[in-house]
C-alpha positions in Angstrom: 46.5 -1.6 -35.3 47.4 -4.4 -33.0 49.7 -7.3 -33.7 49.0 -10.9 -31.5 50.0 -14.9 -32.0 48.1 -17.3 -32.8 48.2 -21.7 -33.3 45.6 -23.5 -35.3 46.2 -26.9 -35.4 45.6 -29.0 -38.2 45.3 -32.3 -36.3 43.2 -32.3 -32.9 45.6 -32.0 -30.4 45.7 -35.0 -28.1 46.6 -36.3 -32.2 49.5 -34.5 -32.7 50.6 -34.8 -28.9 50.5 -38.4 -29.3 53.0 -38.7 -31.8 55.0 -35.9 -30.8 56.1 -37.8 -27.6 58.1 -41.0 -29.2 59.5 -37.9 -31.7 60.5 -35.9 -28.3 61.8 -39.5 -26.4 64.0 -40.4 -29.5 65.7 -36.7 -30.0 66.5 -36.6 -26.3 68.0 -40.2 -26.4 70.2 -39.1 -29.3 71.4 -36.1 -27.4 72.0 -37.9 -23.9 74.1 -40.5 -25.9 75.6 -37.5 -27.9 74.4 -39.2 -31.3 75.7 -37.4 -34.4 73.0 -35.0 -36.3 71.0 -35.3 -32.4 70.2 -31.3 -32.4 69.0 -31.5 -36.0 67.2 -34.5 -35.7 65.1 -32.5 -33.0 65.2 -29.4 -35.3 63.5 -31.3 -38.0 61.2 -33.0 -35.6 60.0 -29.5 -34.4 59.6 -27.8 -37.5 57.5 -30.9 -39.0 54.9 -30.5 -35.2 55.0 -26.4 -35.8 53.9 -26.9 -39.0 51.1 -29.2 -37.7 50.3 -26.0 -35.2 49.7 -23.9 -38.0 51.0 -20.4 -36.1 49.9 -17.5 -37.3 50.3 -13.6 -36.9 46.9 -12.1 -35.9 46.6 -8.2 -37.4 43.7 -6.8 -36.0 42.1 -3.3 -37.1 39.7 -1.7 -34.0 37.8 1.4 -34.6 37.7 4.6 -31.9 35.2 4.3 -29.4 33.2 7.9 -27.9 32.9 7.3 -24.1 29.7 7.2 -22.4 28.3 10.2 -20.3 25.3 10.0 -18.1 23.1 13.2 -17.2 20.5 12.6 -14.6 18.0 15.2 -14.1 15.8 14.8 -11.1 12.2 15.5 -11.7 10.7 14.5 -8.9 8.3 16.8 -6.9 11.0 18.5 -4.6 12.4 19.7 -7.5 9.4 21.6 -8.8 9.5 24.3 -5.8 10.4 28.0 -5.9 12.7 28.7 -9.0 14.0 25.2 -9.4 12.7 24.4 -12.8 14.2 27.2 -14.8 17.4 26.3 -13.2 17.8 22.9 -14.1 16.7 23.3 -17.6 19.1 26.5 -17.6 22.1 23.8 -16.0 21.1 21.1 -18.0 21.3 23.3 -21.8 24.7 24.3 -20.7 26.1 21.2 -19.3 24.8 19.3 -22.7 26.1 22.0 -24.9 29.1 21.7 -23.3 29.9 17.5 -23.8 28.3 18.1 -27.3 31.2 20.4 -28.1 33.7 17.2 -27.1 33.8 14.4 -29.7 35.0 12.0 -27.1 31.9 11.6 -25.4 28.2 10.2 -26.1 25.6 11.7 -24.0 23.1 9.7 -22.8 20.2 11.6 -20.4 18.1 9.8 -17.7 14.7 11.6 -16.2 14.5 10.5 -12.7 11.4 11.0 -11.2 9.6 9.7 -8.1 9.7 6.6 -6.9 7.4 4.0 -5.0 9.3 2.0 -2.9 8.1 -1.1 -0.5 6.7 0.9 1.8 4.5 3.0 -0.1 6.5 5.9 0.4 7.5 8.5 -2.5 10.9 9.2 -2.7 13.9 10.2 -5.1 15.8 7.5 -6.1 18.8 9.1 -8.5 21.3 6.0 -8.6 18.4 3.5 -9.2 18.0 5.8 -12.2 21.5 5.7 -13.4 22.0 2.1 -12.7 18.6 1.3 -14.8 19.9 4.0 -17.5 23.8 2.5 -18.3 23.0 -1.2 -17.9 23.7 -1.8 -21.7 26.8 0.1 -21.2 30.4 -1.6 -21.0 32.2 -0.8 -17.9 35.5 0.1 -20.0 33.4 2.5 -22.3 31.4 4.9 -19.4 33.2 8.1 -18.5 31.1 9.1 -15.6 27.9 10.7 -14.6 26.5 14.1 -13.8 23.6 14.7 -11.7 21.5 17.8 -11.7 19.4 17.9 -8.3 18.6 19.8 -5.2 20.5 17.2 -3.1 17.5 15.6 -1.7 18.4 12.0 -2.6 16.8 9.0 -0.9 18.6 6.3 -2.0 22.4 6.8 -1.5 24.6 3.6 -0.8 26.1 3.2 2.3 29.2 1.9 0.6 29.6 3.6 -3.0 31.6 0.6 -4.1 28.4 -1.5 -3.7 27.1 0.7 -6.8 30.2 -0.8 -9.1 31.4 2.4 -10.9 34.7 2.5 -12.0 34.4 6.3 -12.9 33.7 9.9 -11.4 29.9 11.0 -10.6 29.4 14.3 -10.3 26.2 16.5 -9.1 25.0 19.9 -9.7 22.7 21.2 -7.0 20.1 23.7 -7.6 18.4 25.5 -5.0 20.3 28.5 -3.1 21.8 28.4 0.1 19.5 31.0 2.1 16.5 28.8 1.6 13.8 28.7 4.7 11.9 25.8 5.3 9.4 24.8 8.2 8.1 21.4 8.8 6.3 19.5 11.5 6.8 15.3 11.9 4.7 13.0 13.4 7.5 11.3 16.1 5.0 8.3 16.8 1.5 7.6 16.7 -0.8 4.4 17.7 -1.7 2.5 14.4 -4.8 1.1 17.0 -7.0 2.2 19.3 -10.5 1.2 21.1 -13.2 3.7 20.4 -14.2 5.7 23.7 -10.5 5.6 24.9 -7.6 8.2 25.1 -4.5 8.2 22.4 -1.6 10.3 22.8 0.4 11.4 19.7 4.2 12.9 19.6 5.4 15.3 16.9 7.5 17.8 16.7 8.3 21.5 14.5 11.8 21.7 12.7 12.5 24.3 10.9 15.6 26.3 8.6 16.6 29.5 8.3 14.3 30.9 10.8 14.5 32.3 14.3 13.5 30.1 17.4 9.8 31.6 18.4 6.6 30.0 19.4 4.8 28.2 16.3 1.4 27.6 16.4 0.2 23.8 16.0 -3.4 23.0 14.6 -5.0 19.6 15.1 -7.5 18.0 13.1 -9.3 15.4 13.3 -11.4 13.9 10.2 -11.6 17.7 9.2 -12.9 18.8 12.8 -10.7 21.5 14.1 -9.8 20.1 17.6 -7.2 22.4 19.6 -4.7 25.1 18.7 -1.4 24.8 20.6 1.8 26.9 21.0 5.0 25.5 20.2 8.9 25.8 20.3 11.1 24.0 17.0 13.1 21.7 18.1 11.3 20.3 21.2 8.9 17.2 21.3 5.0 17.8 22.2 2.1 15.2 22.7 -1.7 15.5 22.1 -4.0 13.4 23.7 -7.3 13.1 22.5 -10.3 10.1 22.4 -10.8 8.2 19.7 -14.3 9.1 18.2 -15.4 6.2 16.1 -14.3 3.0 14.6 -13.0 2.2 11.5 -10.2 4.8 10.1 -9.7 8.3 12.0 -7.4 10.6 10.1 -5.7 12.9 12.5 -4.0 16.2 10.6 -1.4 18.6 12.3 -0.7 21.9 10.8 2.1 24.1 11.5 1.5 27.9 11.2 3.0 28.9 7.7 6.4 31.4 7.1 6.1 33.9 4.9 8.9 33.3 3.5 9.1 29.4 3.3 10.3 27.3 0.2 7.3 25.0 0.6 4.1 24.4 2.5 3.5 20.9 1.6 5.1 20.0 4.5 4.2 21.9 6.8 0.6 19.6 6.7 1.4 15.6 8.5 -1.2 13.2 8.7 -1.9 9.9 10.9 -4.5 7.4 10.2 -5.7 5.7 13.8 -7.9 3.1 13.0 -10.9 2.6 16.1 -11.5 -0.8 16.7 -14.8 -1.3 19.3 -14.2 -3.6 22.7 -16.4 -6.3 22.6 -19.7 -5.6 21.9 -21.7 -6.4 25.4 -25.3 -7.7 24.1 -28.2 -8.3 26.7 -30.5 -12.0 25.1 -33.6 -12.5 27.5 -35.5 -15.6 26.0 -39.1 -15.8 27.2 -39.3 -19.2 27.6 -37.7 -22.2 26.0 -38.6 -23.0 22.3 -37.4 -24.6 19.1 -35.4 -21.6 17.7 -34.3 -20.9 21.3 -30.1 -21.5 20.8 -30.0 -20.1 17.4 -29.5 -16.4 18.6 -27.0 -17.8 21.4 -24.8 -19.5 18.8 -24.9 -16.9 16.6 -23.9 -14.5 18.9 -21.5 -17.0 21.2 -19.8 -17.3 17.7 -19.0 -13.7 17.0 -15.9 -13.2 18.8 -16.2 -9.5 18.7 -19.3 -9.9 21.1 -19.8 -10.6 25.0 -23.2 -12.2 25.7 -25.1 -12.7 28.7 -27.9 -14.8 27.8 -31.2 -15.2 30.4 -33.8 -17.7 29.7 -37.0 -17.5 32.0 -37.6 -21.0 33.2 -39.5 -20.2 36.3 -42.0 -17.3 36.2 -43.2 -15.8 39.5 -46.3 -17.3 39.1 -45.4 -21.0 38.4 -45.4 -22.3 42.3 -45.0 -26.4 42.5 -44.0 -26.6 46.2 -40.5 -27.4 45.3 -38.3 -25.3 48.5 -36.2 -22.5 46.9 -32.8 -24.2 48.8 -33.7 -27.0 46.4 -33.7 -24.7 43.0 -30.6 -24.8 41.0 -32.2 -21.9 39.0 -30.0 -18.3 39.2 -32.4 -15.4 40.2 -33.2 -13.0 37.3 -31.5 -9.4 38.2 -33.4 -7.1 37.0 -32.4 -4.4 38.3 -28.8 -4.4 38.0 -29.6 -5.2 34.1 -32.3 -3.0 33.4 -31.4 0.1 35.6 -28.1 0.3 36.8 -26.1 -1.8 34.3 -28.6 -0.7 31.1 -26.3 1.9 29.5 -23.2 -1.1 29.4 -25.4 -3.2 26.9 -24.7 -2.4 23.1 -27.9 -4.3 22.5 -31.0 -6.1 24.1 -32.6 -8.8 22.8 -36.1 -10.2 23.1 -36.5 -13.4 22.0 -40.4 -14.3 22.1 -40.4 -12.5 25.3 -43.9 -11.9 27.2 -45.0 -10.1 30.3 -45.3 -12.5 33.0 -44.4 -9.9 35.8 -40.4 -10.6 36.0 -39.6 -7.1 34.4 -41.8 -4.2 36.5 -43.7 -1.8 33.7 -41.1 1.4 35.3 -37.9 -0.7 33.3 -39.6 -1.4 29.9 -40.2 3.1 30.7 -35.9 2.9 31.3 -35.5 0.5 27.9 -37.4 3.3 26.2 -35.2 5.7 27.3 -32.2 3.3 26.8 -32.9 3.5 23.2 -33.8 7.3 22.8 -30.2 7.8 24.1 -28.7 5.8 21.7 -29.3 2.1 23.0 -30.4 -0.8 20.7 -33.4 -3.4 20.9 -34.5 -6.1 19.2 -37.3 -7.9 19.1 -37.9 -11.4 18.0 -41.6 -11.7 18.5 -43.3 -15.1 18.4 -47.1 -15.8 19.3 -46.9 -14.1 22.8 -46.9 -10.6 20.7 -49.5 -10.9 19.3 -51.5 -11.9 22.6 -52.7 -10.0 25.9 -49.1 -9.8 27.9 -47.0 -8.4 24.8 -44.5 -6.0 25.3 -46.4 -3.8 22.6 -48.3 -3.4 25.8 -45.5 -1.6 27.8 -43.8 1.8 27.3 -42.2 0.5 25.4 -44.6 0.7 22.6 -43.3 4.3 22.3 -39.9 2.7 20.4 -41.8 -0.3 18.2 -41.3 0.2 14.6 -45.0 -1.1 14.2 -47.5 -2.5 16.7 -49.2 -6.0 16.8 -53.0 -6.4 15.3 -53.9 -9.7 17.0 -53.6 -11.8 14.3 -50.9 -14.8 13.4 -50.9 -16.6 10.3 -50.0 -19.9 10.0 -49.3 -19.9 6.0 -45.8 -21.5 4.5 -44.4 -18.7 2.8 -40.6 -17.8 1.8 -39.0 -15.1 3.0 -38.8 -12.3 0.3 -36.9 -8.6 -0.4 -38.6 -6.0 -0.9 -37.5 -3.1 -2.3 -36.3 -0.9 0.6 -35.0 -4.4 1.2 -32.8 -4.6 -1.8 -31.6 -1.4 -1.1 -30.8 -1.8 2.2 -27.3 -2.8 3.7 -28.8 -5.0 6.5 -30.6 -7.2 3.3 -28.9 -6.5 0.3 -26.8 -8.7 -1.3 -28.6 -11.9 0.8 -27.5 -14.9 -1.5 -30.2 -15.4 -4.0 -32.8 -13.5 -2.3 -33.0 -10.7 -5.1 -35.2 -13.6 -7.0 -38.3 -13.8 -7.9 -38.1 -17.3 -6.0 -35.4 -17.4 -3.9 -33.7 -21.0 -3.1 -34.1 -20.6 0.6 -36.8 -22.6 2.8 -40.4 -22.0 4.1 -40.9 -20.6 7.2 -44.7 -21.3 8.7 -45.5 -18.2 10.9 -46.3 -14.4 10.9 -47.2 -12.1 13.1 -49.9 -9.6 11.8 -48.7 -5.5 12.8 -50.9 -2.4 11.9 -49.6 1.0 12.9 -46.2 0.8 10.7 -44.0 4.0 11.1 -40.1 1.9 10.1 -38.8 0.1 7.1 -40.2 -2.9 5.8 -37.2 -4.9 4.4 -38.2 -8.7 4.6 -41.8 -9.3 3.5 -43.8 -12.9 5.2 -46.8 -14.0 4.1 -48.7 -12.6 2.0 -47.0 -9.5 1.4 -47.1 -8.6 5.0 -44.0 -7.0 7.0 -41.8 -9.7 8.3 -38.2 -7.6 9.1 -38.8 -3.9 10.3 -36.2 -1.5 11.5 -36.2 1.9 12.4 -34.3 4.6 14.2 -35.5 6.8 17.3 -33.3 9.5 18.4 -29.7 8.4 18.8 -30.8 4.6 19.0 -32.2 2.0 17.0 -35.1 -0.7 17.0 -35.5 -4.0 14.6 -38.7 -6.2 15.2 -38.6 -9.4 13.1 -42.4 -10.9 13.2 -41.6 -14.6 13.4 -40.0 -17.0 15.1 -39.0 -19.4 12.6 -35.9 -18.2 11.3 -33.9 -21.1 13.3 -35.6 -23.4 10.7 -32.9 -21.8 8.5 -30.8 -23.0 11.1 -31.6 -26.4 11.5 -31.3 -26.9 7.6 -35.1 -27.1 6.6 -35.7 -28.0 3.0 -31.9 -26.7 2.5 -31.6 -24.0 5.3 -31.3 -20.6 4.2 -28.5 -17.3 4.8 -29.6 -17.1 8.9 -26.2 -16.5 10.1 -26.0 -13.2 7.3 -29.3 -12.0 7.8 -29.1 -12.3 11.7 -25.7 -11.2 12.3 -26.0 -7.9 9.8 -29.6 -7.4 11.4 -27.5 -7.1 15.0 -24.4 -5.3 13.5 -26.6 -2.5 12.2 -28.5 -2.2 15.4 -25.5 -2.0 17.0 -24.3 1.1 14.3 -21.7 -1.1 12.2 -20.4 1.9 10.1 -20.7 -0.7 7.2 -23.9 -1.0 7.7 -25.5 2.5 7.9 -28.7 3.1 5.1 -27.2 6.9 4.2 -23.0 6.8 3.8 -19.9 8.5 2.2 -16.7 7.0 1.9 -13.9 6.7 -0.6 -10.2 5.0 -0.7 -7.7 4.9 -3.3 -7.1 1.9 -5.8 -3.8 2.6 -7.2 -4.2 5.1 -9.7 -7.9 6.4 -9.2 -9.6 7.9 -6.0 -13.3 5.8 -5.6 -16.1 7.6 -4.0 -18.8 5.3 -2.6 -22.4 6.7 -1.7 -25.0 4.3 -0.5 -28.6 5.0 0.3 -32.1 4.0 0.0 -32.8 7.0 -2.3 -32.7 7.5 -6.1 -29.7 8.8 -8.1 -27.8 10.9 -5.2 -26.4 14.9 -7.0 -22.7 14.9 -8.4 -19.9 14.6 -5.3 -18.4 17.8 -4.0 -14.6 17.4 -4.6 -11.7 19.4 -2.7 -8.4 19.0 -3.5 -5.3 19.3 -1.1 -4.6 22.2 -3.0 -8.1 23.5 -2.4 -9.7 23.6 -5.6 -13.1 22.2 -6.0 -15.0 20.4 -8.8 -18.0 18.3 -9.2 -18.0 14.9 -10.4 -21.3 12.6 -10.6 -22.3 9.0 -9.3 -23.1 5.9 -11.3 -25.0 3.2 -10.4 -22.7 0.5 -8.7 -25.8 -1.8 -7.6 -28.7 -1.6 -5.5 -28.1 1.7 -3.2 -24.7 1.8 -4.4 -23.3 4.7 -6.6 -19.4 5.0 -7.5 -17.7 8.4 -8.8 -13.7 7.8 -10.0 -11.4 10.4 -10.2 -8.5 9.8 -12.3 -5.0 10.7 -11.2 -5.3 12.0 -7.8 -3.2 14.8 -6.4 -1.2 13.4 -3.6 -2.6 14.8 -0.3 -5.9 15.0 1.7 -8.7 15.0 -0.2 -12.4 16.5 1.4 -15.6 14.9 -0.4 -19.2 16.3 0.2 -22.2 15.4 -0.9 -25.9 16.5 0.7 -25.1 16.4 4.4 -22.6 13.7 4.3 -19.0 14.3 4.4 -15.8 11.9 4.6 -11.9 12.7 4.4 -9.7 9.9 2.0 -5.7 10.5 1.7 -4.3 9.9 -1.8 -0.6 8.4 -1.5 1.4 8.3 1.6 0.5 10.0 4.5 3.8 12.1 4.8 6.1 11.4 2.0 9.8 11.7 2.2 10.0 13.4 -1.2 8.2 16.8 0.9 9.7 15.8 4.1 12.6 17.8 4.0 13.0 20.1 0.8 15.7 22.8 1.9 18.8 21.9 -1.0 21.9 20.7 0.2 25.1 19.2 -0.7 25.9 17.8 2.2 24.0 14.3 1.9 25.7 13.4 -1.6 29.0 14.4 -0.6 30.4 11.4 1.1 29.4 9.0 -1.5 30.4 11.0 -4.3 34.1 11.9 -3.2 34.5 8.1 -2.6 33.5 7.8 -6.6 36.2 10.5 -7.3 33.5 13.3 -8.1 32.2 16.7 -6.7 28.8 18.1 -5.6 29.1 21.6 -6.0 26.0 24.4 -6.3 25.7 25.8 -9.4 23.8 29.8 -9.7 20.5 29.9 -11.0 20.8 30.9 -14.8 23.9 28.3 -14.5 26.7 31.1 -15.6 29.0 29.7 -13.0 28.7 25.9 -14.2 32.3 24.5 -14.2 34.2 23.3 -17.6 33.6 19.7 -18.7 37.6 18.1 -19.2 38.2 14.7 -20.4 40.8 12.9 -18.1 42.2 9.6 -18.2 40.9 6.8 -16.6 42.1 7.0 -12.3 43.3 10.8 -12.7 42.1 13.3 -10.4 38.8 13.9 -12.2 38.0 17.5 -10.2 39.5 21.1 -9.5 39.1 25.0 -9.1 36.3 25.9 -11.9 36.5 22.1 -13.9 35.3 18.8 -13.1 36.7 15.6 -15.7 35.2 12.6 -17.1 36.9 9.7 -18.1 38.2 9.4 -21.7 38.2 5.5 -22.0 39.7 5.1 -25.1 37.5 2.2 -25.7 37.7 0.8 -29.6 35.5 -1.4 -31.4 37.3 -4.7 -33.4 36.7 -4.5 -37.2 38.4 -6.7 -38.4 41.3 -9.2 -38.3 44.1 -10.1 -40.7 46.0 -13.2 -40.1 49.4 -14.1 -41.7 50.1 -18.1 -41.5 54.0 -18.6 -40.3 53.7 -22.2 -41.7 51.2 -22.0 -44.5 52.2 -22.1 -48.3 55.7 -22.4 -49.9 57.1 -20.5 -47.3 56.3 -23.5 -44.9 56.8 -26.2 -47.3 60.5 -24.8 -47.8 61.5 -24.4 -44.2 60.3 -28.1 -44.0 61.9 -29.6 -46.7 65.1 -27.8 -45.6 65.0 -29.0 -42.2 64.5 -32.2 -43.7 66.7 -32.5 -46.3 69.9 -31.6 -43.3 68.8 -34.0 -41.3 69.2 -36.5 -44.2 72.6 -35.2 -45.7 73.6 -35.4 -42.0 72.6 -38.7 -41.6 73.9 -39.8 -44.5 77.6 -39.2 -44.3 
């Protein structure tokens, strides 16, 4: 029960104050000029302004406060190795058993498990836990905390004040101390690289509790066992390999396994390289000058991924006018540096409305063949001259045309259309507005008639004949587009149409845009589901072949997405490399950080929670494994030592809640009315005689 003062005034105060200063100037006037009855003239005076003050005694009744306790139990995944489990549940029993038998305290448990943090990484984060868990808590009424962990904490403060504690934290670490542990770490590794050229990769093997010898390293890459190489712990080694393909390359180094090791998760680190091509080199030969002429050289000058050399044939050997060749500001076609020694640079050749007119020898269009076969690219943008005596169709390389010309053109408007390979297709699908039965594109006015069709027919002309053909040979790949009109797309004809998709797709896929390809797998993660992506030009593909990082395998099946598109899901995701198959394709999709720190290093240890908690006025100490040697619980008070052989104390606060309040007025009733009166009444007798 505490006693305090009080004043509540019965007039405001600048009131009271404003008449208590001519009160105050005439008291000290009598006193200065030593007036008889002075002192109880400024007696009276101030009892009459304390009874305007109304002071009171203030009785207040408080109630016993229990002190707050936190227990944080790490659950994140370090903490599920070996025999950890059973000993945190056997530590945590007795340490709540113990505070439940002390009446001063109020036990309040946090679960802290893993963490995201900025970076994507997966960590253990015990005092964001404990700072989330006692915000509601008064500082006066927490008597400390008590962690139970394996010591493996990511986010301890630099300066332990910066956490704002005022009381002892405490941690019990699980684990043992003869643990063994082998991991290998990824030192550095390009985040880039261009596809064809050499990377070089530094990790290294670290390892606890086990003796110095060689270690063998595996490396993998996108599944493909690549070398097997002999290592020392403790010393840095690089691997330099060539980077195989664009778009992501997941690199995987394994470290032989211990026996006798704690864990194997981390003896597994992954890399993700992504390829990114050099500029793609593309060959354009126009025939001769036309209307639709520029629209493959803006297109492609527009692409900044693509080096063009463009040739237009403006003087044929056969066209002689006189005119001296010093006087010719033409540049000489070279043939042969393009077509025999420099072929194999190109990513693609173009022929745009191209005919024989004896600048290209019959032997090169033998080497384009060939070109393609080995994995080369070709184009063909046919106009009239295709169809004609002179056409390329007429060359060797016939041997690579998806179909061959019948003679025939027709001169009937028609729109381009899809058709159903079309819709299917990468290279088409998805044109704006094309999937209509009338699509809001413009006419074109010319098609060039083909028999002998071996490719796939994706565009349709007029009447129902084949307008966009493609088709692979060997390792390369042909398209043959049977009109020249689609610049009137480009030039904005009755509202244009999607040229600059169709076109630039069209010469992506020739040049094998992974994107692009009729028959793929992939997958990727979108935050709590894994998405498996199969496109192809078939019907319903069979159920997805699905291997965990832990190496079990299930079956899960496609639905329709779109056009050739089917999506499986899988909920949940294990964290680790994952392995999907399906027919003859088969891709590689990480689920959650490629090494996280949570498995980086899982060996329990004291050490790093040590220096923060000593500076809190706690302990870290180990405790055994069915927790027989946990140490007493022992309320202290508030800045004692809070630690010692076999205890460790908590703060007993001694925090109370207010009740109520009782409040006895000095000046209120007939007590004040007498003490008044009296005052006055001497004051008058004394002035009086």
């Amino acid at each position: 029960m505490d006693w305090s003062f009080s004043l509540a005034p019965q007039l405001p105060l600048w009131l009271i104050g404003l008449a208590a200063v001519p009160a105050l100037v005439l008291a000290l006037y009598g006193l200065f000029n030593r007036t008889r009855g002075a002192w109880l003239r400024l007696a009276g005076w101030a009892f009459l302004f304390a009874a305007l003050m109304n002071p009171s005694l203030l009785q207040e009744e408080r109630e016993n406060l229990k002190s707050v306790v936190a227990v944080v139990v790490d659950q994140s995944g370090s903490q599920l190795l070996d025999e950890r489990p059973g000993q945190t549940d056997a530590i945590r029993k007795r340490l709540l058993a113990s505070l439940s038998q002390l009446d001063t305290f109020e036990i309040r448990e946090i679960a802290a498990g893993e963490q995201i943090t900025r970076s994507s990484d997966v960590s253990t984060a015990l005092f964001r836990a404990l700072q989330s868990g006692i915000r509601d808590v008064p500082e006066d009424r927490l008597a400390g905390a008590v962690m139970i962990t394996d010591g493996q904490v990511h986010d301890i403060p630099e300066i332990a004040a910066e956490l704002g504690l005022n009381a002892p934290v405490h941690a019990f670490i699980t684990g043992s101390k003869d643990e063994k542990d082998r991991r290998i770490v990824v030192t550095k590794a390009p985040r880039y690289g261009v596809v064809g050229e050499s990377f070089e990769l530094t990790y290294e093997v670290r390892q606890q509790g086990m003796p110095n010898s060689a270690v063998a390293v595996s490396v993998y890459m996108d599944g493909e066992l690549v070398t097997v190489e002999e290592v020392l712990p403790g010393e840095s080694y690089s691997f330099i390999g060539d980077i195989p393909h664009g778009g992501k390359n997941i690199i995987e180094l394994r470290a032989e396994v211990h026996p006798e090791e704690i864990s194997t998760a981390n003896n597994r680190a992954f890399t993700v390289l992504n390829g990114i091509r050099e500029n793609l080199r593309v060959l354009l030969v126009s025939g001769e000058p036309h209307a639709g002429e520029r629209t493959w050289r803006n297109l492609l000058k527009s692409d900044a991924s693509v080096d063009l050399v463009h040739f237009t044939i403006l003087r044929p050997p056969e066209k002689q006018d006189g005119t001296p060749i010093s006087q010719l500001s033409l540049i000489a076609f070279p043939t042969r540096e393009l077509f025999v020694e420099k072929i194999d640079e190109f990513d693609l050749i173009i022929f745009d409305r191209y005919s024989r007119r004896g600048v290209l020898p019959v032997l090169y269009f033998d080497n384009i063949a060939r070109y393609v076969r080995d994995g080369g690219a070709v184009l063909v943008a046919a106009g009239p001259e295709f169809g004609k005596p002179g056409s390329i169709a007429e060359t060797p390389l016939n041997t690579v045309l998806p179909a061959q010309p019948d003679g025939l053109i027709s001169e009937i408007p028609f729109k381009p259309m899809l058709t159903d390979t079309g819709n299917r297709h990468p290279v088409t699908r998805g044109i704006d507005n094309g999937r209509g039965e009338e699509p809001d594109w413009s006419r074109w006015f010319r098609t060039i008639g083909t028999d002998r069709l071996t490719g796939d027919v994706v565009m349709s002309g007029a009447e129902e004949s084949p307008l966009l053909v493609l088709q692979r040979f060997d390792e390369g790949r042909v398209a043959l587009l049977l009109s020249d009109h689609a610049w009137l797309w480009a030039r904005g004809f009755e509202g244009g149409g999607p040229h600059v998709q169709l076109l630039r797709r069209m010469a992506h896929w020739l040049m094998k845009e992974p994107e692009l390809e009729e028959e793929r797998l992939s997958a990727y993660q979108d935050g709590e589901q894994l998405i498996i992506r199969r496109q192809t030009l078939g019907g319903l593909p069979p159920d997805a072949e699905i291997i965990a990082p832990d190496g079990t395998s299930t079956l899960l099946a496609f639905e329709e997405a779109g056009a050739g598109i089917f999506v499986a899901e899988l909920d949940e995701p294990q964290m680790g490399l994952y392995q999907i198959r399906n027919e003859d394709l088969s891709t590689l999709v990480h689920s959650g950080p490629p090494n996280p720190r949570e498995f980086a290093n899982v060996v329990s240890t004291p050490e790093l929670l040590s220096p923060a908690l000593e500076a809190l006025g706690g302990n870290t100490l180990r405790v055994a494994r069915d927790a027989g040697d946990m140490p007493r619980i022992i309320p202290v008070r508030s800045g004692a030592a809070a630690f010692g052989n076999g205890w460790v104390g908590l703060n007993n606060t001694g925090a109370t809640k207010l009740t109520g309040i009782n409040r006895i007025s000095l000046f209120a009733g007939f007590l004040g009315l007498a003490l008044l009166l009296f005052a006055l009444a001497v004051m008058w007798t004394r002035e009086g005689r």
